[in-house]
Structure formats: C-alpha cells, structure tokens
C-alpha positions as CSV (number, residue, x, y, z in Angstrom):
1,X,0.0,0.0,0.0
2,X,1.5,3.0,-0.8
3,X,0.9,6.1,1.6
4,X,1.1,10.3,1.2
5,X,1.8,12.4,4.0
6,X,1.0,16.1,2.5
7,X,3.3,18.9,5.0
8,X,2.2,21.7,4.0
9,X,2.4,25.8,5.1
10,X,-0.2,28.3,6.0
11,X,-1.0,30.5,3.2
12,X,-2.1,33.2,4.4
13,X,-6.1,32.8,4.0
14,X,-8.3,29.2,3.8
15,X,-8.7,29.7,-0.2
16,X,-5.5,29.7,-1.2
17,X,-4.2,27.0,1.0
18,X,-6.8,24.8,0.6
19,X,-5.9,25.1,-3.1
20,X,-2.3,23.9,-2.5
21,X,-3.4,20.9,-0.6
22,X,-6.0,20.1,-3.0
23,X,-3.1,20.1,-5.7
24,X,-0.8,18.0,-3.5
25,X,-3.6,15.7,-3.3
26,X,-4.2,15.2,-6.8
27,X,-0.6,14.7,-7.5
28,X,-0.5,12.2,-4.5
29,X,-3.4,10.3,-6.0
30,X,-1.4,10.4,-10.1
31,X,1.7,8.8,-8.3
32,X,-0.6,5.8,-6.8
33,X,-0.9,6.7,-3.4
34,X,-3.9,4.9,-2.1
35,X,-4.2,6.5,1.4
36,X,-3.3,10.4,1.6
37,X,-3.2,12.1,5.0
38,X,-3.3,16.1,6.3
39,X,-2.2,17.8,8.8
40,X,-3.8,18.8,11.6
41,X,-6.3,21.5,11.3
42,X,-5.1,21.9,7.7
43,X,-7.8,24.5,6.1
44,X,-6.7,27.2,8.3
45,X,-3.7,28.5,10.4
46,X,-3.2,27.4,13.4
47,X,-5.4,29.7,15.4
48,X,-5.1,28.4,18.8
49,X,-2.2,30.4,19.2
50,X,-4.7,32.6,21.0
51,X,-8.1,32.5,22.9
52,X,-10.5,34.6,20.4
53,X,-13.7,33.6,20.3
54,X,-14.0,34.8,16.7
55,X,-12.2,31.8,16.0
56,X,-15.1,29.8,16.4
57,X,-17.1,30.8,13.1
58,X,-14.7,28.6,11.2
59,X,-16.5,26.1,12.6
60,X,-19.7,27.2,11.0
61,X,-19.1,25.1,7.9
62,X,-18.7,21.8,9.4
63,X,-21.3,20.2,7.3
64,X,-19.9,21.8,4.5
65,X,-16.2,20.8,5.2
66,X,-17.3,17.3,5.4
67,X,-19.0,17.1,1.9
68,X,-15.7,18.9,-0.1
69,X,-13.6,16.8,1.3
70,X,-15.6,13.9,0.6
71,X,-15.6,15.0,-3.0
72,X,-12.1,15.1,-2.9
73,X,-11.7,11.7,-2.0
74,X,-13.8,10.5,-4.4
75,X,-12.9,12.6,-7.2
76,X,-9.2,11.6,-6.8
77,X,-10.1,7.9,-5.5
78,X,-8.0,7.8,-2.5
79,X,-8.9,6.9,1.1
80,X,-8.2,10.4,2.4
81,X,-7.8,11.5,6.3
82,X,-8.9,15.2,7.1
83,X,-8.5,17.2,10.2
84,X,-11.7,19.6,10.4
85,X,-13.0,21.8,12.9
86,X,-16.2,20.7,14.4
87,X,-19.2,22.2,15.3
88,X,-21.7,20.2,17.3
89,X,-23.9,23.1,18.4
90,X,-23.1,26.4,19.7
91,X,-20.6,26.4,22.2
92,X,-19.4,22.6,21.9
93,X,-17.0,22.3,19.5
94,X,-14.2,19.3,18.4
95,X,-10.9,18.7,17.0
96,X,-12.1,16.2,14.6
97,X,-10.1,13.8,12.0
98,X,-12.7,12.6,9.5
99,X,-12.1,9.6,7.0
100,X,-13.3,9.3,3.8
101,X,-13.4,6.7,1.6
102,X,-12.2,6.5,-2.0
103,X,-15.8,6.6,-3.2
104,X,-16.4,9.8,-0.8
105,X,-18.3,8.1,1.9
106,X,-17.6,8.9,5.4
107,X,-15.5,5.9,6.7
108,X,-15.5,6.9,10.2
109,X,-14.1,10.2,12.8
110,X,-12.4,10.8,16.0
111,X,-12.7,13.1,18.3
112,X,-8.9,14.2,19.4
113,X,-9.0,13.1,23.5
114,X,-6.0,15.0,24.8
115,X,-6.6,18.6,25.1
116,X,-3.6,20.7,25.5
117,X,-3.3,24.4,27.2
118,X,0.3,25.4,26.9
119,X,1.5,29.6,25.7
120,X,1.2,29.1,22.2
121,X,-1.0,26.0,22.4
122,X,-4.7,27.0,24.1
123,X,-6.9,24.7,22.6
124,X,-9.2,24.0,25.4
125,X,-10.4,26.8,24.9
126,X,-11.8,25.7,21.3
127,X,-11.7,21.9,21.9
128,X,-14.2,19.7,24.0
129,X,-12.7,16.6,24.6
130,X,-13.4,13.7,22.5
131,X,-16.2,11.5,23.6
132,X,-15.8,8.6,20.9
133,X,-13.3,6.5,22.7
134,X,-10.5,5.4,21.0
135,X,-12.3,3.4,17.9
136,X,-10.6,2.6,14.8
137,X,-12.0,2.9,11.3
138,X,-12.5,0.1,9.1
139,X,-11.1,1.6,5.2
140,X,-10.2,-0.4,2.4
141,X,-6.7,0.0,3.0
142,X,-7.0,-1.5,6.6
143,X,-8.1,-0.5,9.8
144,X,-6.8,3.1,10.9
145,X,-6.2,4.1,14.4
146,X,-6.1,7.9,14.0
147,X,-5.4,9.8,16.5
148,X,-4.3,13.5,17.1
149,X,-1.7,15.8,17.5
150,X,-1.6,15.8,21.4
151,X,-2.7,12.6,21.6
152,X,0.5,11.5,20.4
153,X,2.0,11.1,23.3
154,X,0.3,9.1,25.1
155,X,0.9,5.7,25.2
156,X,-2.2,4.5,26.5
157,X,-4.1,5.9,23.3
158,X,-2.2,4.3,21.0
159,X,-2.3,0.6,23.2
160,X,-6.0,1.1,23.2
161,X,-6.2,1.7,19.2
162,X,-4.0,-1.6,18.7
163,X,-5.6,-3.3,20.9
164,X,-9.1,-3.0,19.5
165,X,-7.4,-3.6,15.8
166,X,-5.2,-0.6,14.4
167,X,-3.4,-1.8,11.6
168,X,-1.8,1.5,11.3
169,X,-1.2,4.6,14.3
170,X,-2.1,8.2,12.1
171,X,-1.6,11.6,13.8
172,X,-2.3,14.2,11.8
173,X,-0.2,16.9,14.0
174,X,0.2,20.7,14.2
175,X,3.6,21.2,16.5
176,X,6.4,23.2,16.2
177,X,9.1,25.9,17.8
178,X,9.7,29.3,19.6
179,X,12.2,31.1,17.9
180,X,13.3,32.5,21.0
181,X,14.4,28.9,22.6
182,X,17.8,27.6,22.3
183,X,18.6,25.6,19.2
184,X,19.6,23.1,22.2
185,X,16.4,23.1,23.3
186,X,15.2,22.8,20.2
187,X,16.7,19.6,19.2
188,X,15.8,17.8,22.5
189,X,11.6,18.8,21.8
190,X,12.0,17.2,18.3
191,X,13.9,13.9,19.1
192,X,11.5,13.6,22.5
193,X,8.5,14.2,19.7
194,X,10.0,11.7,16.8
195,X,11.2,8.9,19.5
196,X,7.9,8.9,21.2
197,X,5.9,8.0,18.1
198,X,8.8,5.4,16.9
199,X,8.0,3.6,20.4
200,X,4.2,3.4,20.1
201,X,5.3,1.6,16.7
202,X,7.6,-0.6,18.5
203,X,5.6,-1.5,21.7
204,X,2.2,-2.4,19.7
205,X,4.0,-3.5,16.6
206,X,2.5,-1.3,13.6
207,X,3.9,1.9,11.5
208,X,3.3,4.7,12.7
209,X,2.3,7.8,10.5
210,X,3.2,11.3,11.9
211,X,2.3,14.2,9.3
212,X,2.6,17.7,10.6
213,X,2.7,21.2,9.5
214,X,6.1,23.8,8.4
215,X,6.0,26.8,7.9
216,X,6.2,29.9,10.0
217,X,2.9,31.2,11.9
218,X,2.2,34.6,13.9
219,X,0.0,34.7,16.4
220,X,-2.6,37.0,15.7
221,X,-3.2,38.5,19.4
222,X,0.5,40.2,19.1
223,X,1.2,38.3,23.3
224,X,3.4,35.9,21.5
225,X,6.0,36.0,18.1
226,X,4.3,33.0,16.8
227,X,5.1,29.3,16.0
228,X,7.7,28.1,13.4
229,X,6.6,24.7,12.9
230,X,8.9,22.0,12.7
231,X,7.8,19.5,9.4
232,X,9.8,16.6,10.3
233,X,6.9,14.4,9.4
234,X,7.5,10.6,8.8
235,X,6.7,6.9,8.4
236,X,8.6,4.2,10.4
237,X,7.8,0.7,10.6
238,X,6.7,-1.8,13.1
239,X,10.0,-1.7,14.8
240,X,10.4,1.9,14.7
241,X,12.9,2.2,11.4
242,X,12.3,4.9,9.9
243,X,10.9,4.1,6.2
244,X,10.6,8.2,5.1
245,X,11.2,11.5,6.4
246,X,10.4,15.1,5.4
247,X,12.8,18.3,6.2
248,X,11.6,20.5,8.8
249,X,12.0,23.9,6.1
250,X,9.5,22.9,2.9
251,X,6.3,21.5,2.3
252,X,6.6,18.3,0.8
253,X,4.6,15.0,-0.2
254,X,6.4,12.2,1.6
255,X,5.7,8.7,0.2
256,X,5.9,5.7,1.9
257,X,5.2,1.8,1.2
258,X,3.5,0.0,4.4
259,X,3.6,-4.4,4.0
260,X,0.9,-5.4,6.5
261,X,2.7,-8.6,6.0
262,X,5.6,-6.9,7.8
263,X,3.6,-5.9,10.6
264,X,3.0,-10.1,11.0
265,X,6.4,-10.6,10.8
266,X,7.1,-8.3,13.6
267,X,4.7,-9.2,15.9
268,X,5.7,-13.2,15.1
269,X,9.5,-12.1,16.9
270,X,8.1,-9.7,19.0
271,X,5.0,-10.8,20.6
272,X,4.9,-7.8,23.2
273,X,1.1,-8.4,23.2
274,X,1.3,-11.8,24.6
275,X,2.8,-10.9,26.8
276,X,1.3,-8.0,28.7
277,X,0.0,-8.7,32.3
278,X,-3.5,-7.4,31.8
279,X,-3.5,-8.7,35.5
280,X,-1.2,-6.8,37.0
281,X,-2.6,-3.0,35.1
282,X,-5.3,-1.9,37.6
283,X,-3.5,1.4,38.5
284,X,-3.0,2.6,35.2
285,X,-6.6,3.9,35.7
286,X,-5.6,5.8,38.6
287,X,-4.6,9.6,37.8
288,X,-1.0,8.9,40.8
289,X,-0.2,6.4,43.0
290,X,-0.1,8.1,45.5
C-alpha cells in the first residue's frame, strides 16, 4: 500500500491554501498513493495560538467541510484523512479527523481526546474533549487508528487503538518551535516528539504515520512572536525504522510503502502483546499512586 503524507504551510487565507493541498492531493493520487493524510487542522492556520472567540465561526461550515472533502476523495479515488474543525452546536465544539473513503463516503471520525493548554497552544479553549473512545476505522486499505496531535504522546491511546485492531497509528499533528528557545532546546523537543511516536510503533507492533505542519505562523493577538513549525513528518515501521522522512523547512509530499505482511512478521519475533499482564494493570486507571 503506498501512503502520502502532505506537510504543508499556511498560506495566508483558507482559499488559497486549501488550493495547495488540493493540488498535492491530486498529484499524490497520479503517483498511486492509495491513502493520503493532512495535517492537523489543515484548512486554516493554526489559530489556537490565541483565545479569540472569533475563531469559532470557522467552525460554522462543518457540514460543508465534510462534503468537499468527501468529493475530494472520491474525485481523486483515495482513502483520504482530514483534520476539520467541528461544530456540534453552539458552544461545543471538536478537533475532529474525518475519514473518507475512496468513493467519498464517510469511513469513520475521532474526536482528538487530549486537550492541550500550553503559551502558544490553548486549545481547550476551542476543543471539547473527544467523547468517541479510541475506535478505529475500518477503510479499504486497513483499519486506521487515527489519533491527534496531542494525543501522540500518550501511550495508553495508541495501546488502546492496537488493541481494538489498528493496523496503522495516524496523527495528523500541528507542532512546532519558539524562535526564542535555544537551538539546544530545540533539538531535544523534536527527538522527544519523533522517539515517542517510533515507540508506540515498536511496543504495539505497527507503522506509525506522523504528518505535521512547516511553515512559520504569527500569532494573531501580538502576546506571542508565533510558531515556526517543525515538518519533520515521517513513516517508520513496526520496529520503529524509519521508512521516510520530510525536512523541517519545505512542504513536501512524503511517500511511503507499508507491507501489513511486515507488521506479522514483527509481531511473530516480538509478541509484546502476549505478553502483557492485563493482571497486573489496575492502577494505570488511577490519575497517581499516591
């Protein structure tokens, strides 16, 4: 199965960049990929940089988001993961990854779980938390756990998608740096962000796909400089190799080919599932041990 992570920039306004991305779809879908994933929250910047409530109106075409981008899938016959902004009624509102099918019917969505509220990062005060579990979505290219962005790292979320049948971790992610930390600093966010993901692959035995965002982003309130965002998305396998990798400077399609045989073939060495002790687990519901 061949894959297509699209990392892509803001443009400045939702027409224009949803223009690009519908043209590194279409060239995705010419070169064979048969699953093409966005980044997180990809029609618009990344507005959570700030609490404004005027923020919220791009919300107000939810519906409408849902049936382009099922037309997109369909028109370019690829199994196609979104990352939309959902409206449920005013005042509750989601993070929400939709998944269409290649004929444009909705396959299934998710509700990101994790909330974050870090400078730079306030999206709970956008984001309800997800209420539809951790559920993967049966596509014709295998079952997807998708998860999102924050979710990321969190073990638990991505044991919980495996264990209920994720043939494949996807986080459509919107992450990046402050200009004004150390380029020592720097480094140790991104390796802590790529070697978490590459050990949900490893401990549950399936690739993971990580597709974020580059570019450079003000924030529109003028508290903070803004967010450079990092790229560096990527595909690695069931042991954590990496099989591709994007820069963290340019938009770029990034191209991948996942063998769910592999994934057997992993697992057969490597039966970390067998040998959990589901007995043993109880306080991992607990918030501490105290």
């Amino acid at each position: 199965m061949k894959v297509a992570l699209i990392q892509k920039k803001y443009y400045g306004n939702t027409e224009t960049t949803v223009k690009e991305t519908l043209r590194s779809i279409k060239t995705a879908s010419v070169k064979g990929a048969d699953l093409v994933v966005l980044q997180e929250l990809h029609q618009n910047e990344y507005f959570c940089q700030s609490e404004d409530t005027k923020f919220f109106d791009y919300a107000n075409n939810w519906e409408e988001d849902v049936k382009f981008w099922a037309s997109v899938a369909k028109e370019n016959t690829v199994v196609l993961v979104t990352s939309l902004f959902e409206k449920r009624t005013a005042g509750l509102y989601h993070n929400t990854a939709v998944v269409f099918e290649r004929d444009g019917t909705v396959a299934g969505k998710y509700r990101k779980m994790h909330i974050p509220d870090d400078p730079g990062f306030y999206e709970k005060f956008y984001f309800t938390p997800g209420d539809l579990g951790f559920e993967p979505i049966q596509t014709s290219v295998g079952k997807l756990g998708v998860l999102v962005c924050w979710d990321q790292w969190y073990p638990e979320a991505a044991r919980l998608m495996t264990l209920k049948g994720a043939e494949l971790l996807i986080y459509p992610t919107a992450i990046g740096w402050f200009d004004e930390d150390s380029d020592e600093e720097k480094a140790r966010q991104l390796e802590s962000w790529i070697t978490i993901q590459r050990a949900h692959a490893i401990a549950n035995g399936v690739p993971v796909l990580s597709c974020n965002r580059v570019g450079f982003e003000k924030d529109s309130s003028g508290v903070m400089d803004g967010i450079r965002f990092w790229g560096n998305s990527f595909v690695c396998d069931p042991q954590g190799s990496m099989i591709a990798k994007a820069g963290n400077e340019d938009e770029s399609i990034l191209y991948a080919e996942i063998d769910h045989e592999r994934t057997k073939e992993v697992r057969d060495i490597w039966p970390f599932l067998r040998d959990r002790r589901i007995d043993a687990y109880g306080n991992v519901l607990k918030r501490y041990c105290d």
